[in-house]
PDB file with SEQRES, HELIX, SHEET and CRYST1 records, atoms N, CA, C and O in Angstrom:
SEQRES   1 A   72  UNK UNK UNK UNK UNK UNK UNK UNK UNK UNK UNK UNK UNK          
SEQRES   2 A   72  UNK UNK UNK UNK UNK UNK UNK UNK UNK UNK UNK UNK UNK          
SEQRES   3 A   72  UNK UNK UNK UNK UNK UNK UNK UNK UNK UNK UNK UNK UNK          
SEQRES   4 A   72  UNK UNK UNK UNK UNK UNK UNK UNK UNK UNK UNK UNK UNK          
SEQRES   5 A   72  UNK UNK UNK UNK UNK UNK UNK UNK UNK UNK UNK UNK UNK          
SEQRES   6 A   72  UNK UNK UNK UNK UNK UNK UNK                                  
SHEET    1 AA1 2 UNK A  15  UNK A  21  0                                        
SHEET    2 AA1 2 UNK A  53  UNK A  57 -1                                        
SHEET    1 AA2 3 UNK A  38  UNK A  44  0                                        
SHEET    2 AA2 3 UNK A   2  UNK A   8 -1                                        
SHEET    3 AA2 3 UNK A  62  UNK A  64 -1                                        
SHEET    1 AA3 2 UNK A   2  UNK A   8  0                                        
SHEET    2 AA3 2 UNK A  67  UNK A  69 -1                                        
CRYST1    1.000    1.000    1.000  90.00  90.00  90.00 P 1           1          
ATOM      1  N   UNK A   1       5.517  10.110  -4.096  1.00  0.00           N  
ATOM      2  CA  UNK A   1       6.114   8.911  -4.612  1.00  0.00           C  
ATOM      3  C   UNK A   1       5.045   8.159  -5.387  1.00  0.00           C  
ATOM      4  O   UNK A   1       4.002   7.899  -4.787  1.00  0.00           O  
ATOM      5  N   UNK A   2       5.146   7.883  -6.309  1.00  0.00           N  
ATOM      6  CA  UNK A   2       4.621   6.917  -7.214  1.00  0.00           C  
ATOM      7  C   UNK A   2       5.123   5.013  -7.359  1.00  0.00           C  
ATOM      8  O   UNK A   2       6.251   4.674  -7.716  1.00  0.00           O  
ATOM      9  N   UNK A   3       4.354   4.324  -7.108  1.00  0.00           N  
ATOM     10  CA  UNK A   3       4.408   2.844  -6.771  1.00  0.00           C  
ATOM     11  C   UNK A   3       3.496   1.917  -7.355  1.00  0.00           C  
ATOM     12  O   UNK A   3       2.324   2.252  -7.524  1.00  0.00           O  
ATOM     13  N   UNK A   4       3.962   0.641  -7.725  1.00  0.00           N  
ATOM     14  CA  UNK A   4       3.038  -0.097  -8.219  1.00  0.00           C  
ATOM     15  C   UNK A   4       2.662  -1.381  -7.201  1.00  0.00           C  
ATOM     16  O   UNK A   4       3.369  -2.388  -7.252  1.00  0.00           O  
ATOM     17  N   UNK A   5       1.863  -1.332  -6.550  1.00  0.00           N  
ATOM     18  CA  UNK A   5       1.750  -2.097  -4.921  1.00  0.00           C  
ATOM     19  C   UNK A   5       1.151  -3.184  -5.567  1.00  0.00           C  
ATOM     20  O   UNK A   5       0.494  -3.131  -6.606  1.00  0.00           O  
ATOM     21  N   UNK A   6       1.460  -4.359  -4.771  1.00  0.00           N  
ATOM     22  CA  UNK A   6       0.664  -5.441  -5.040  1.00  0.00           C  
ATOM     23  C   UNK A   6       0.165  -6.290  -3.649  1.00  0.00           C  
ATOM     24  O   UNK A   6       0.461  -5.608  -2.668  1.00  0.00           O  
ATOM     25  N   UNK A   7      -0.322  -7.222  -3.362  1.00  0.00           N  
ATOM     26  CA  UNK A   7      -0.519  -7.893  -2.374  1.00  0.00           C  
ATOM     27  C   UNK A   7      -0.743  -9.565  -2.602  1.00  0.00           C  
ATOM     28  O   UNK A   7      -1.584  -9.495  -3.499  1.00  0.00           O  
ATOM     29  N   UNK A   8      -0.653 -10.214  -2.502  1.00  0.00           N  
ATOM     30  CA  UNK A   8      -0.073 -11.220  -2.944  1.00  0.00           C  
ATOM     31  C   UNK A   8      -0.097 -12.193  -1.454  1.00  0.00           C  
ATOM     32  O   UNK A   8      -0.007 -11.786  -0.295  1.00  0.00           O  
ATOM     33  N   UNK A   9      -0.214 -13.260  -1.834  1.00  0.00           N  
ATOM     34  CA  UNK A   9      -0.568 -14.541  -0.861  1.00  0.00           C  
ATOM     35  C   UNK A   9      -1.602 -14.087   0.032  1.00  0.00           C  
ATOM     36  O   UNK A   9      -1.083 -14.220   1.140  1.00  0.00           O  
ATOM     37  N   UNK A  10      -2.956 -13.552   0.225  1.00  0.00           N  
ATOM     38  CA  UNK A  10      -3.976 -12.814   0.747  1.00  0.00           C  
ATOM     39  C   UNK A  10      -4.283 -13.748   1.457  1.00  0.00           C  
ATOM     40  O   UNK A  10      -3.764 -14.828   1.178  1.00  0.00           O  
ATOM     41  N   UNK A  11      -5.113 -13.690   2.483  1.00  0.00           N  
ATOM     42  CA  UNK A  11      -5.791 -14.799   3.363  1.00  0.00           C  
ATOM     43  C   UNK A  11      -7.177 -15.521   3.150  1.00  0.00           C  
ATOM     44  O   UNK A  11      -7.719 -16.338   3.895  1.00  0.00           O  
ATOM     45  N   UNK A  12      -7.641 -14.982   1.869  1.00  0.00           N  
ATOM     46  CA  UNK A  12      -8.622 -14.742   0.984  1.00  0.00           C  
ATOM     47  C   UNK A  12     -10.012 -14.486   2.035  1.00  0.00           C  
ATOM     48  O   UNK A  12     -11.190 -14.804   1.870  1.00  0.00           O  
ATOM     49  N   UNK A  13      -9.456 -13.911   2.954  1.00  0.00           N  
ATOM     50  CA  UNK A  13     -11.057 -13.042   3.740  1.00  0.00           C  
ATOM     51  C   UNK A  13     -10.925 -11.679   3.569  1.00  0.00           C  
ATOM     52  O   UNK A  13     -11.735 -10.927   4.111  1.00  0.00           O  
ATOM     53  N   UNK A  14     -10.014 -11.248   2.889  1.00  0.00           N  
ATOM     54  CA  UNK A  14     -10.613  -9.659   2.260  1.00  0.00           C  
ATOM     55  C   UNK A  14      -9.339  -9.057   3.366  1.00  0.00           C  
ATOM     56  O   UNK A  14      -8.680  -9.767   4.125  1.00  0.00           O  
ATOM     57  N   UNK A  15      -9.214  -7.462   3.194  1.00  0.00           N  
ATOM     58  CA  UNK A  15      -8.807  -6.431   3.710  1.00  0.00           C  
ATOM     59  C   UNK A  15      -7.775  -5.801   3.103  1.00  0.00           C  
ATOM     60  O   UNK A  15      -7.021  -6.460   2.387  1.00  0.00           O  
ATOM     61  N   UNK A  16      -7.563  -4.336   3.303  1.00  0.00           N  
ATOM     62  CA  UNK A  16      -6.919  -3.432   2.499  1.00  0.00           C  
ATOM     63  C   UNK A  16      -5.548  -2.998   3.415  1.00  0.00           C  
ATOM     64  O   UNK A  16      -5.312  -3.091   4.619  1.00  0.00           O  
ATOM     65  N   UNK A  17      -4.882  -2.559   2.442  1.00  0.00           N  
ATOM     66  CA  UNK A  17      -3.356  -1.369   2.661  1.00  0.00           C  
ATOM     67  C   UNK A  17      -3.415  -0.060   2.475  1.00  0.00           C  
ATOM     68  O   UNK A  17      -3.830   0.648   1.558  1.00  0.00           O  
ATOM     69  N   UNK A  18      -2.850   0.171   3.665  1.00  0.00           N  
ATOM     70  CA  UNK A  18      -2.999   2.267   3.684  1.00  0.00           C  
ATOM     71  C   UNK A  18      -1.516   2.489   3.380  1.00  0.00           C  
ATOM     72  O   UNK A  18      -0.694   1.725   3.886  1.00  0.00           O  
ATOM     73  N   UNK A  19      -1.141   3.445   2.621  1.00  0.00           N  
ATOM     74  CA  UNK A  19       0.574   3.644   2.057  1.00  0.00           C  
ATOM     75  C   UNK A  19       0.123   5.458   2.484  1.00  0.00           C  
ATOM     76  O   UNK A  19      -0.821   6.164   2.128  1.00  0.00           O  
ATOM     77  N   UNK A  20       1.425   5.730   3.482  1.00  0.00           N  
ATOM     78  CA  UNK A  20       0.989   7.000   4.046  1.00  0.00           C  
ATOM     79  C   UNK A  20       2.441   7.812   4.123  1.00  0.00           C  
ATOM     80  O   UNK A  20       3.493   7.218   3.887  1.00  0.00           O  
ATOM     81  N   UNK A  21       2.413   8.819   4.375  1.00  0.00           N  
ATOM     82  CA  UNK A  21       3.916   9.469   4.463  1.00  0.00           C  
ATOM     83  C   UNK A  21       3.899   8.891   6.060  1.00  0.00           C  
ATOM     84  O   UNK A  21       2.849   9.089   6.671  1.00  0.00           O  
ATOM     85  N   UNK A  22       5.006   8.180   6.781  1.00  0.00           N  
ATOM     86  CA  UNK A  22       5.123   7.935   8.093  1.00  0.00           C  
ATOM     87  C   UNK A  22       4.361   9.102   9.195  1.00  0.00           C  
ATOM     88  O   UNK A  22       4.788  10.252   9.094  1.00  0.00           O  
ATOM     89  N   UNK A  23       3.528   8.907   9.978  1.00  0.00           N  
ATOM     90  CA  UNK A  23       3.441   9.687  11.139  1.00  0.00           C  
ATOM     91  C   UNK A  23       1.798   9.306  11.323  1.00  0.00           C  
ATOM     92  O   UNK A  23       1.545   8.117  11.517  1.00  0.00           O  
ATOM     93  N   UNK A  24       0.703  10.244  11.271  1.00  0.00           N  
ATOM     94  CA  UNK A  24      -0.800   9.706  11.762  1.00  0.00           C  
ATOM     95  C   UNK A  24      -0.973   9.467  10.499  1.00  0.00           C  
ATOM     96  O   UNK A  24      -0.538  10.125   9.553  1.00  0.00           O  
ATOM     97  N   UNK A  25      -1.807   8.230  10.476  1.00  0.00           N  
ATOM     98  CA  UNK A  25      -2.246   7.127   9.562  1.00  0.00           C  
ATOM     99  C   UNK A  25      -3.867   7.543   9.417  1.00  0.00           C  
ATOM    100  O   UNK A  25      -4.719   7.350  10.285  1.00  0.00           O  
ATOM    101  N   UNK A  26      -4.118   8.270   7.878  1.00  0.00           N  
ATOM    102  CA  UNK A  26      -4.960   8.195   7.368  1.00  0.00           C  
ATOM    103  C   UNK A  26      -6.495   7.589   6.747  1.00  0.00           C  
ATOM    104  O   UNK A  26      -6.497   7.230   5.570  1.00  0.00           O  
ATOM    105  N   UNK A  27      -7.637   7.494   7.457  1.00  0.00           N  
ATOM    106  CA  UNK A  27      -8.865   6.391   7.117  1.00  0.00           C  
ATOM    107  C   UNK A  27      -9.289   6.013   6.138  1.00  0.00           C  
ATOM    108  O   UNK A  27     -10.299   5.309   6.127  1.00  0.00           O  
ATOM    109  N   UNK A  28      -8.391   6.508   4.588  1.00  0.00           N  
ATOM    110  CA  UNK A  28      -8.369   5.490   3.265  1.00  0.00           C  
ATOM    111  C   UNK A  28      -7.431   4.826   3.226  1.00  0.00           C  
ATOM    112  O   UNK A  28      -6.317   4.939   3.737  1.00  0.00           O  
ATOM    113  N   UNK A  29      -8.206   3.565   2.144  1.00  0.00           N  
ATOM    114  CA  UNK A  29      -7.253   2.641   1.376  1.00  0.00           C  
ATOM    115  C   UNK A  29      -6.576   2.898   0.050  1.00  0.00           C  
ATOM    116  O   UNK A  29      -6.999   3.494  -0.940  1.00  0.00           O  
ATOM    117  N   UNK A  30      -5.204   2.190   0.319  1.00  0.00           N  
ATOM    118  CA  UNK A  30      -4.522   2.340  -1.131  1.00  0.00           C  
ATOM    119  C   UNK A  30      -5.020   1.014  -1.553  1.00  0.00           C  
ATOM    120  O   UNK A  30      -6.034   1.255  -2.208  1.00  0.00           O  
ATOM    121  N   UNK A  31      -4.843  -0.169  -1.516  1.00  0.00           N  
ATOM    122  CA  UNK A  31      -5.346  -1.354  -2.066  1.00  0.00           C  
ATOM    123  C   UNK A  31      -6.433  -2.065  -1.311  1.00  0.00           C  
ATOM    124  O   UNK A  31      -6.223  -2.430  -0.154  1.00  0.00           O  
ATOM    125  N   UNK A  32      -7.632  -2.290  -1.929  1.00  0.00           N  
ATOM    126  CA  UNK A  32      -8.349  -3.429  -1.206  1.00  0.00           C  
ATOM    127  C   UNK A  32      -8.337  -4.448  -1.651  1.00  0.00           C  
ATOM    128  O   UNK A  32      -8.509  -4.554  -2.865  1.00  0.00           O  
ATOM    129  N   UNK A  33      -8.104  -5.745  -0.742  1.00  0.00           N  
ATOM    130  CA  UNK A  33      -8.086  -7.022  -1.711  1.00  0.00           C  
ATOM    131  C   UNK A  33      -9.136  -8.106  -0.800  1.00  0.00           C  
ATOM    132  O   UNK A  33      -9.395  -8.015   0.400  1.00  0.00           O  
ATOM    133  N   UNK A  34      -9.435  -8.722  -1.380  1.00  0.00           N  
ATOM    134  CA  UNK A  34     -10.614  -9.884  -0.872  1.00  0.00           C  
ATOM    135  C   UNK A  34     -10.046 -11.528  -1.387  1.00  0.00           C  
ATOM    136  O   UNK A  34      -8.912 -11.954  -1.168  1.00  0.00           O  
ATOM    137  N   UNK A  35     -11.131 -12.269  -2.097  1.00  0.00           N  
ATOM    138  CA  UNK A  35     -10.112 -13.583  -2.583  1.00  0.00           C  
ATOM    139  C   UNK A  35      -9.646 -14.128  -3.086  1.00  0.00           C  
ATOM    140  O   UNK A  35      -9.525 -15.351  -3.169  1.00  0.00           O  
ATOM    141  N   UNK A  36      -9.116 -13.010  -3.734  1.00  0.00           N  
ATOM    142  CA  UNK A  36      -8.084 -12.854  -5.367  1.00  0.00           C  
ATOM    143  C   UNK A  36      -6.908 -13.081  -4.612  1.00  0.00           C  
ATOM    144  O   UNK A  36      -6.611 -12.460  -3.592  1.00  0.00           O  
ATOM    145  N   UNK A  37      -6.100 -14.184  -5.252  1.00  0.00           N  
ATOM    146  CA  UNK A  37      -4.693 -14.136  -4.234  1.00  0.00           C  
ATOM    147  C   UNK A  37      -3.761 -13.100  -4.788  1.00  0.00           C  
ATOM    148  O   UNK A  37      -2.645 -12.895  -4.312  1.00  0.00           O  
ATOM    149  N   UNK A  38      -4.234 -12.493  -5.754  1.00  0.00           N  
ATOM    150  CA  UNK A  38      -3.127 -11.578  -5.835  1.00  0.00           C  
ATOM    151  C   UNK A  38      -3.715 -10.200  -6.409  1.00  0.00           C  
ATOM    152  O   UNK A  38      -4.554 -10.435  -7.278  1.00  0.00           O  
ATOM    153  N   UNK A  39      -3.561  -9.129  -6.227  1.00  0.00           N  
ATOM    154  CA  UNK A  39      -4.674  -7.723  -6.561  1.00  0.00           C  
ATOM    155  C   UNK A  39      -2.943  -6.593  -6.559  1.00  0.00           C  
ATOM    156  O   UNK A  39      -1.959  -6.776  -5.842  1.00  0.00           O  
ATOM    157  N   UNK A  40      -3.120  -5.650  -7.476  1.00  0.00           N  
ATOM    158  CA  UNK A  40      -2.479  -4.597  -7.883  1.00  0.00           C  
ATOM    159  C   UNK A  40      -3.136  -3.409  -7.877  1.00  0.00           C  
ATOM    160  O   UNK A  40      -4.329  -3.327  -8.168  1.00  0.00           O  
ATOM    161  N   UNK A  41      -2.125  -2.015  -7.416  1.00  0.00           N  
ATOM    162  CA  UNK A  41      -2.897  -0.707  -7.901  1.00  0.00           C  
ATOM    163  C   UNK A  41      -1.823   0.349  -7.694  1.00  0.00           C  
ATOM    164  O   UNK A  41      -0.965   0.495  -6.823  1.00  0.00           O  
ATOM    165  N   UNK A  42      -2.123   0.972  -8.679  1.00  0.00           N  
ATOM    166  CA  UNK A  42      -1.185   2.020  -8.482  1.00  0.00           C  
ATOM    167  C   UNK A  42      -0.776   2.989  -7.412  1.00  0.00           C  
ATOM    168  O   UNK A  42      -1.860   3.515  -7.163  1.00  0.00           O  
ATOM    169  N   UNK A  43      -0.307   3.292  -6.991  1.00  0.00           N  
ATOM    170  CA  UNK A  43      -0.489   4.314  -5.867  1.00  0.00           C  
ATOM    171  C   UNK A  43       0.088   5.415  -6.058  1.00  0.00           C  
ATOM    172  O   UNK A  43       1.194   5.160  -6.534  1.00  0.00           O  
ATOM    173  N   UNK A  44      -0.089   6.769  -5.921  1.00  0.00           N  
ATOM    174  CA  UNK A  44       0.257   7.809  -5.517  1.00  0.00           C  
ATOM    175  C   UNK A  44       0.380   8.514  -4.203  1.00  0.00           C  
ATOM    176  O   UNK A  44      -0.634   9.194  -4.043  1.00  0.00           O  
ATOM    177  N   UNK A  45       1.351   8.651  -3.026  1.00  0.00           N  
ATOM    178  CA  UNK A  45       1.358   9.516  -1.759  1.00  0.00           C  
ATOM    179  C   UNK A  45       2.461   9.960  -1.840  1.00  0.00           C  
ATOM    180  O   UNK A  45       3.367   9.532  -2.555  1.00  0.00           O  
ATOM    181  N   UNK A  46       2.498  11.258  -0.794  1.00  0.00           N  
ATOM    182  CA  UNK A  46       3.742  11.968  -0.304  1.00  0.00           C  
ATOM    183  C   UNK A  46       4.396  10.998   0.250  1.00  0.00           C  
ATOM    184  O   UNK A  46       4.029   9.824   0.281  1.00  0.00           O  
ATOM    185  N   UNK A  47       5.476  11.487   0.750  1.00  0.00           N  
ATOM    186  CA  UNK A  47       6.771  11.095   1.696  1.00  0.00           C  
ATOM    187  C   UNK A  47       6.818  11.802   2.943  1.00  0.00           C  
ATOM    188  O   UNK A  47       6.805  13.030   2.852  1.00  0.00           O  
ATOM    189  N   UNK A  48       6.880  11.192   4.317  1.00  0.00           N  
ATOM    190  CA  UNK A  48       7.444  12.243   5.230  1.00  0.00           C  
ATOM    191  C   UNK A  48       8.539  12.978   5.001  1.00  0.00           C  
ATOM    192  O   UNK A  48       9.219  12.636   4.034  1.00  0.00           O  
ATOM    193  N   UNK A  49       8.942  14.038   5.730  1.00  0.00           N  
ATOM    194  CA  UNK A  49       9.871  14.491   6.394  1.00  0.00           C  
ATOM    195  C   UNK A  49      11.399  14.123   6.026  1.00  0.00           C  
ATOM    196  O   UNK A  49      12.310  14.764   5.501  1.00  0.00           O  
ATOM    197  N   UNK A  50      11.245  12.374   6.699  1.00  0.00           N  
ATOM    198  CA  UNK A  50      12.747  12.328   6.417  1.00  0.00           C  
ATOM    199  C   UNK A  50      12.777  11.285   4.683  1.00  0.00           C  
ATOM    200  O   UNK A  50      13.494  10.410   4.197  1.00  0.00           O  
ATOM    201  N   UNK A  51      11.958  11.797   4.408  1.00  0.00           N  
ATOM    202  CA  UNK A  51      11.655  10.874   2.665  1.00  0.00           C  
ATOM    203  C   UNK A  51      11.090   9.207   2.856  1.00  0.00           C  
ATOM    204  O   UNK A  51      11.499   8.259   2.187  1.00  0.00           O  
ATOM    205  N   UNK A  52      10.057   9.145   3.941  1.00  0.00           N  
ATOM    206  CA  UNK A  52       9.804   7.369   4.246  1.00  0.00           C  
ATOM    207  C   UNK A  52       8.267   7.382   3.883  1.00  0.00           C  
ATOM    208  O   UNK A  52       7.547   8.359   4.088  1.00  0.00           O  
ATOM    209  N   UNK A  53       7.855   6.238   3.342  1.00  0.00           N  
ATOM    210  CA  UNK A  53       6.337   6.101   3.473  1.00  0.00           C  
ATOM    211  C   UNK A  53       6.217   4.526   4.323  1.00  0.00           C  
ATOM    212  O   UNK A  53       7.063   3.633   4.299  1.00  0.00           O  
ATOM    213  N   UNK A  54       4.870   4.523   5.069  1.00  0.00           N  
ATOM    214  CA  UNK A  54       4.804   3.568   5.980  1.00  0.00           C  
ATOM    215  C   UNK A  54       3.845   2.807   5.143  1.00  0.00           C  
ATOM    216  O   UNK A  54       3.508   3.291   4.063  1.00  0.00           O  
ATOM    217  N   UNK A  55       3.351   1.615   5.550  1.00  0.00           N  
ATOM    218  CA  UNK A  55       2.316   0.722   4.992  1.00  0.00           C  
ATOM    219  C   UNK A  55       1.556  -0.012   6.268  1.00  0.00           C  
ATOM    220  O   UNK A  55       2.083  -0.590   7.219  1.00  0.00           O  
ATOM    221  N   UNK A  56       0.328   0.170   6.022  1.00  0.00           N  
ATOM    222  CA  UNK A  56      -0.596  -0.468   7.644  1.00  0.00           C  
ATOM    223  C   UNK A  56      -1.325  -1.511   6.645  1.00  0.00           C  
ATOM    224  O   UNK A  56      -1.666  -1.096   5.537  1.00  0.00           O  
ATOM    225  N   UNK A  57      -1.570  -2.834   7.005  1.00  0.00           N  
ATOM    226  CA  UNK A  57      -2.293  -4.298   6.612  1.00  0.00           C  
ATOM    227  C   UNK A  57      -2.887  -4.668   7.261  1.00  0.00           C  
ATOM    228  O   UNK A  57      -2.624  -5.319   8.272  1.00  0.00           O  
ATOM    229  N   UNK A  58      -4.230  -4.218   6.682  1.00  0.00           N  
ATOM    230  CA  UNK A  58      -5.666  -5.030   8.007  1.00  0.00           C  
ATOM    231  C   UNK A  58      -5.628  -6.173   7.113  1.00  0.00           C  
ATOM    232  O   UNK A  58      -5.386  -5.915   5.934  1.00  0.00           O  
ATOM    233  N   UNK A  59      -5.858  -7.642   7.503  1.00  0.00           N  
ATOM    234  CA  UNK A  59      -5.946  -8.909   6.970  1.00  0.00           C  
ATOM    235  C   UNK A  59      -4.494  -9.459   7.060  1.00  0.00           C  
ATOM    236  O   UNK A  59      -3.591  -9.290   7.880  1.00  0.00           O  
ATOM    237  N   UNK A  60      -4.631 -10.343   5.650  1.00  0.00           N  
ATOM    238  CA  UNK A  60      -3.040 -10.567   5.648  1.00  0.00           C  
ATOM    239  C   UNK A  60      -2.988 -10.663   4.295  1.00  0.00           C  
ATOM    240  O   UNK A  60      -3.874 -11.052   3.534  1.00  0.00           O  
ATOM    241  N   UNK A  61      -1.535 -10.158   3.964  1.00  0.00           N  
ATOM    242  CA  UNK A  61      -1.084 -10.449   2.718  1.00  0.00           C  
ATOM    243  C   UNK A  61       0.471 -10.070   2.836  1.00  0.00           C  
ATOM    244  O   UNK A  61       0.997  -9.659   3.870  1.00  0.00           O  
ATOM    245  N   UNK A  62       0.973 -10.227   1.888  1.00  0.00           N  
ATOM    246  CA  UNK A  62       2.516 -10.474   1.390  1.00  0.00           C  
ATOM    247  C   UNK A  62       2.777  -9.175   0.733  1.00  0.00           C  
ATOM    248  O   UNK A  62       1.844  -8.986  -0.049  1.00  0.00           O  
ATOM    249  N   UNK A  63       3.475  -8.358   0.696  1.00  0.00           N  
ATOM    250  CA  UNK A  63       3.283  -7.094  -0.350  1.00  0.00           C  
ATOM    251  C   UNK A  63       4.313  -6.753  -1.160  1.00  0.00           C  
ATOM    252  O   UNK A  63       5.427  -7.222  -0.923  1.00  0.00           O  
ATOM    253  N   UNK A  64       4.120  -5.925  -2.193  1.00  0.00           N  
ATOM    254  CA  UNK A  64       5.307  -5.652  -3.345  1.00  0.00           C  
ATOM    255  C   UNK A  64       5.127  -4.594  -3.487  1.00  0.00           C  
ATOM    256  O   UNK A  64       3.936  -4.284  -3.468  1.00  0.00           O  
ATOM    257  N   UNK A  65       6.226  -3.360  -3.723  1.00  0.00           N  
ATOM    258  CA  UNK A  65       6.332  -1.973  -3.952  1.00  0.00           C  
ATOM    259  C   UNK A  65       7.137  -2.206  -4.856  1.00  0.00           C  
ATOM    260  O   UNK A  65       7.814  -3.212  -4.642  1.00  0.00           O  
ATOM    261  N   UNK A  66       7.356  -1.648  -5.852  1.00  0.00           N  
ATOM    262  CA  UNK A  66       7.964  -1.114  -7.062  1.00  0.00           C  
ATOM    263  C   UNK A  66       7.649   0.477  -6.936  1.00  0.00           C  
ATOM    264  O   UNK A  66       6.589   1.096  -6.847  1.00  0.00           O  
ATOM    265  N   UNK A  67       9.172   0.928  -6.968  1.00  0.00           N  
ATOM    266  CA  UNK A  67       8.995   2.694  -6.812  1.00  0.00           C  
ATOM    267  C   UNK A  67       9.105   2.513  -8.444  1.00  0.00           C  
ATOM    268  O   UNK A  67       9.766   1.751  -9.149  1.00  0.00           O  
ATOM    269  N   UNK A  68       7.979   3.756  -8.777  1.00  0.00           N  
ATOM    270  CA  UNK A  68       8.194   3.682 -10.133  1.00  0.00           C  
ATOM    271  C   UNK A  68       8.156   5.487 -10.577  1.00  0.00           C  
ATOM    272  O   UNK A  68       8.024   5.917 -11.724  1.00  0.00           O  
ATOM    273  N   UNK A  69       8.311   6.322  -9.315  1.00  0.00           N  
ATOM    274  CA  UNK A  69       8.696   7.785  -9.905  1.00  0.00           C  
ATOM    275  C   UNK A  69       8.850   8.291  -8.316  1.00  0.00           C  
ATOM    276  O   UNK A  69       8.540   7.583  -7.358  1.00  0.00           O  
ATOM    277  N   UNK A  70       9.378   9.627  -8.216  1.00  0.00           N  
ATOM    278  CA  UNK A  70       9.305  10.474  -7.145  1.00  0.00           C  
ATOM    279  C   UNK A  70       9.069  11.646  -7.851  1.00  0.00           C  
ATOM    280  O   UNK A  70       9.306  11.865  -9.039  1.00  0.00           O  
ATOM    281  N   UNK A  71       8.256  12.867  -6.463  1.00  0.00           N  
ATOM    282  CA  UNK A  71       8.165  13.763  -7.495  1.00  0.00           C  
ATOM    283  C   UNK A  71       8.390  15.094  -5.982  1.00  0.00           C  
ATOM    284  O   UNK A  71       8.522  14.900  -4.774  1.00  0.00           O  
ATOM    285  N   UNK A  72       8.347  16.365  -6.792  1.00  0.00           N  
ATOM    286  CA  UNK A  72       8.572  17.093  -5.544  1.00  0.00           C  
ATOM    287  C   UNK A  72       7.020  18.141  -5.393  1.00  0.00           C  
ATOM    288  O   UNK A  72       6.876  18.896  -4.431  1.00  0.00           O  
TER     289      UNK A  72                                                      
END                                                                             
């Protein structure tokens, strides 16, 4: 799946988003953001199984997905 993630209202002490196919959660980041209230990035990951991707948020922020392709 292809996405245009954003994060938005940040806590402005920093921390990132992992975008994973649902199930064990991977030790990279898809976005890191710090005290920019608002940070973008593209993302590229698979999909599980039943076609879901999960999202894990160390810090805080607000988030936006825009699916912007699937692929097989």
């Amino acid at each position: 799946m292809a996405l245009n993630l954003t994060a938005t209202s940040t806590s402005g002490v920093g921390g990132y988003v992992t975008v994973f196919p649902c199930g064990p959660r991977p030790v990279t980041s898809s976005l890191n953001f710090s005290t920019a209230p608002t940070v973008a990035n593209a993302v590229i990951t698979p999909v599980s199984a039943d076609g879901m991707v999960c999202f894990h948020v160390v810090g805080e922020a607000h988030l936006i997905a825009d699916v912007s392709g699937w692929m097989r």
